[in-house]
N, C-alpha and C positions, 0 to 999 in steps of 0.2 A: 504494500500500500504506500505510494509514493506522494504528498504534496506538493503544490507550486505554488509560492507566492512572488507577484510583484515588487523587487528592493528598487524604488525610487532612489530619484539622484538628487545629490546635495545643491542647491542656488550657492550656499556657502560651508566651508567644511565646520565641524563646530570645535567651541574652547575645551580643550580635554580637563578640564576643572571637577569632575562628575557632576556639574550642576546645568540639568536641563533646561534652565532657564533664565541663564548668562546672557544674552543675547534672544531679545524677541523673537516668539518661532524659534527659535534656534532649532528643535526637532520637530517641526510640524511638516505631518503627513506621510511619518517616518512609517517603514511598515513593525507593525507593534505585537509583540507575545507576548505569550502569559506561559509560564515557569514555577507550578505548585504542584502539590498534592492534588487541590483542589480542580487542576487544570485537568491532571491525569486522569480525574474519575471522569471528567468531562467528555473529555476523550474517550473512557471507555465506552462510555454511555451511547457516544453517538457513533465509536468507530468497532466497535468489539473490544474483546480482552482478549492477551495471550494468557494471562492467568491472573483473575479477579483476587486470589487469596493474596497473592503477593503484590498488588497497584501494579498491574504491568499492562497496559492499553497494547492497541496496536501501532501505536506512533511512540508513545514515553512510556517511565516508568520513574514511581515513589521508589525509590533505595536509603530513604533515608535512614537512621536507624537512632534506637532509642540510647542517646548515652548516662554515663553513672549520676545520678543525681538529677536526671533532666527528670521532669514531670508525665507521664505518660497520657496526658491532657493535652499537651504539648510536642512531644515525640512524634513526628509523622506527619503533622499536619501544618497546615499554611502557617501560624505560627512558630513552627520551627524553623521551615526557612521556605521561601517562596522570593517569584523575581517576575520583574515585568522587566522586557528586551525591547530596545528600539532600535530598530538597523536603517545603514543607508550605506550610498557611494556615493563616489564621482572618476574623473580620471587616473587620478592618482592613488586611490587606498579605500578599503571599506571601512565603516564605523560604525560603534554601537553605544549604547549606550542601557548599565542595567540598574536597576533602583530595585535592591534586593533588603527584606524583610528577613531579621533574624535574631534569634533569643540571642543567643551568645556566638561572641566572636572568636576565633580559634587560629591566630596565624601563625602562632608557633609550631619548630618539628616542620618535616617536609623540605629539609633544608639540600637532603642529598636528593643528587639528580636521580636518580628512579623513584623516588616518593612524591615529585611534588603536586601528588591531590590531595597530600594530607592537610593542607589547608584551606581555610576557606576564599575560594574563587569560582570564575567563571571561565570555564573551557569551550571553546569555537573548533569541533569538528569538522572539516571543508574537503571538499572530493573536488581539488584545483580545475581537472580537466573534465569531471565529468564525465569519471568510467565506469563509475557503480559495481565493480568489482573489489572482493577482497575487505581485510578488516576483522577486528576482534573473534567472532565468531567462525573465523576461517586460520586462524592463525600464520596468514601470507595476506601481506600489504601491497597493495595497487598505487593508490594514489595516498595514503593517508596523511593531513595535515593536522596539528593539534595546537595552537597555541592557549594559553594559560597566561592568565594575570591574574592575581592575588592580591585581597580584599585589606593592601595595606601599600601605603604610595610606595610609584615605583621605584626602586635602586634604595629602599629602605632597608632591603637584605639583597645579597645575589642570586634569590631564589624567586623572585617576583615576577618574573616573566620566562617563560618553558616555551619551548619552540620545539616541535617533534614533526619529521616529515619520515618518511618511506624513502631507506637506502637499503637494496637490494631484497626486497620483498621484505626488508625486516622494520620495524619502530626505531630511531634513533632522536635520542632526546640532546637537547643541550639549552644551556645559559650563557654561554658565551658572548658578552658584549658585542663582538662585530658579526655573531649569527642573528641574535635576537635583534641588531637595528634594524628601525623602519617600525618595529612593532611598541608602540609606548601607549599609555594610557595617565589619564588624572581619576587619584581616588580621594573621597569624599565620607566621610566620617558621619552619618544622618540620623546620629542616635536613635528617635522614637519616631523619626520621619513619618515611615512607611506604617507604625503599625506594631514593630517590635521592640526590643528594647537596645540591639546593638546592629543598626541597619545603617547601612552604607551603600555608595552607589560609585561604579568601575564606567569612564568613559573611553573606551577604546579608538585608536586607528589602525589600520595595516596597512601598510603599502604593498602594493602589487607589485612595484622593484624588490621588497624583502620576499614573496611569492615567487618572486621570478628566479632569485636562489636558490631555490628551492625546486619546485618541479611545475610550475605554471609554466602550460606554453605560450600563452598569450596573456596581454591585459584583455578583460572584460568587456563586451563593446554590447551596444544596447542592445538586446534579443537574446543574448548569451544564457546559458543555465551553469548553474553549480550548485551541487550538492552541500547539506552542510546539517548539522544538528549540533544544538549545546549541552550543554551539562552545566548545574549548579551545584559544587562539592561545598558538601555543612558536615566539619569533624566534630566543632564542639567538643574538644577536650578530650577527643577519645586520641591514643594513642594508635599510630600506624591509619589504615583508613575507615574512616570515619560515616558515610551516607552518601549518598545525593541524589540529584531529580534529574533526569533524562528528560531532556524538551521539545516540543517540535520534532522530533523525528525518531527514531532508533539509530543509536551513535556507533553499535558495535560491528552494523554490516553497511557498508557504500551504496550498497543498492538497495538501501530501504532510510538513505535521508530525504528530506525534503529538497526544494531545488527554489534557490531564489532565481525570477527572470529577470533579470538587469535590464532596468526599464530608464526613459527620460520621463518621466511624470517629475515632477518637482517636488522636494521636501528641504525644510528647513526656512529662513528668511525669505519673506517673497511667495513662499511655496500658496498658497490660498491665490494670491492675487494672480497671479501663473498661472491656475487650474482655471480661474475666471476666466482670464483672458483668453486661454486658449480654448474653452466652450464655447466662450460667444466667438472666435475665430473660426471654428469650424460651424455654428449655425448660420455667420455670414456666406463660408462659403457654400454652403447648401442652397440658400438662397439666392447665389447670383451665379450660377450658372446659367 
């Protein structure tokens, strides 16, 4: 079961501040997800279940898990950790932007490069070329891309941004400064923002120069597809790894993410007045032919 949504293009790229609202519009008309518990049942409800006992839809899956001390009221559900996603592009790089909800904050640990989901972040799953082959469940990699940022500003440890692509059918992960450039984000510290008691929000870019190191044959041009699903990891103080929610798509197999179509529709400053203009552009030109 594969989705498509439309990722609209940026009028302007935005301030990586994690504050959506730096600049007027600054994410309007972004295409926008939802990343819960709550989202998953949603999902199952209207798409099937691979298995209802365990929150597993046919697109996501609840992994969260109940840690020492946490409240089982709490454990599992949108108040444990949930996230709204706002994506977009332009020529030069994708961006997102996520206002995630969560009891407790856990960036400690996950410091070695094989660990780093032990903290809490946001992982961007991406199928560069749009092979739909390969991936977790197969244990031979195709195309797989994984970048990770972590829900504590960047360059505040060496572990804040993970960059893992597909060399030689295998995962290969690194942190290395001149691997990880191109990929930067601003975080945002949103205490009871959203709803929970230690919620933050991660504004990401990527450039497609840093993709193109990597295994992108091309930049992205309007009509284009690429595959992609995210992950929200919540350790909450559990040692080694800790939960998390599967969004939008299933992140273990390529050819069961979702596929953004790389659109020119307009998002961000400007983006309303855009959309006007070019309605009544095209009901003029209807009319005078």
């Amino acid at each position: 079961m594969r989705s498509a949504y439309q990722l609209p293009k940026f009028t302007r790229p935005p301030v990586l501040d994690g504050d959506r609202s730096t600049v007027a519009d600054e994410w309007a008309n972004a295409l926008e997800q939802n990343c819960s518990p709550s989202q998953v049942r949603r999902d199952g409800r209207s798409l099937g279940w691979r298995s209802i006992e365990n929150q597993e839809s046919q697109i996501s899956a609840n992994q969260l898990a109940q840690s020492e001390g946490e409240s089982a009221t709490i454990a599992r559900t949108d108040d444990d950790a949930s996230a709204t996603i706002w994506q977009a592009w332009d020529d030069e790089a994708f961006y997102y932007i996520a206002e995630v909800r969560d009891n407790t904050r856990d960036v400690t640990g996950g410091e070695r490069l094989e660990s780093w989901w032990e903290r809490d972040s946001m992982s961007l799953y991406v199928d560069l070329n749009n092979e739909n082959t390969g991936g977790d469940d197969f244990g031979s990699y195709t195309n797989l891309n994984i970048v990770n940022f972590v829900a504590a500003p960047q360059n505040s440890s060496p572990a804040t941004v993970t960059l893992e692509t597909t060399v030689e059918n295998a995962r290969q992960a690194t942190q290395a400064p001149g691997e990880v450039a191109g990929f930067t984000y601003g975080f945002r510290n949103a205490g009871p923002e959203f709803g929970g008691e230690a919620d933050y929000a991660i504004e990401g870019r990527m450039e497609w120069d840093a993709f193109l190191r990597t295994n992108l044959g091309q930049r992205p041009e309007v009509g284009d597809l690429m595959g992609y699903s995210w992950i929200l990891l919540d350790p909450d103080g559990d040692e080694g790894y800790g939960g998390q929610i599967q969004c939008v798509a299933w992140a273990t197999s390529a050819a069961q993410y979702a596929d953004w179509i790389f659109s020119d529709t307009p998002a961000g400053p400007g983006a309303e007045s855009a959309l006007r203009d070019d309605s009544w552009g095209r009901v003029q030109s209807t009319f005078t032919r």
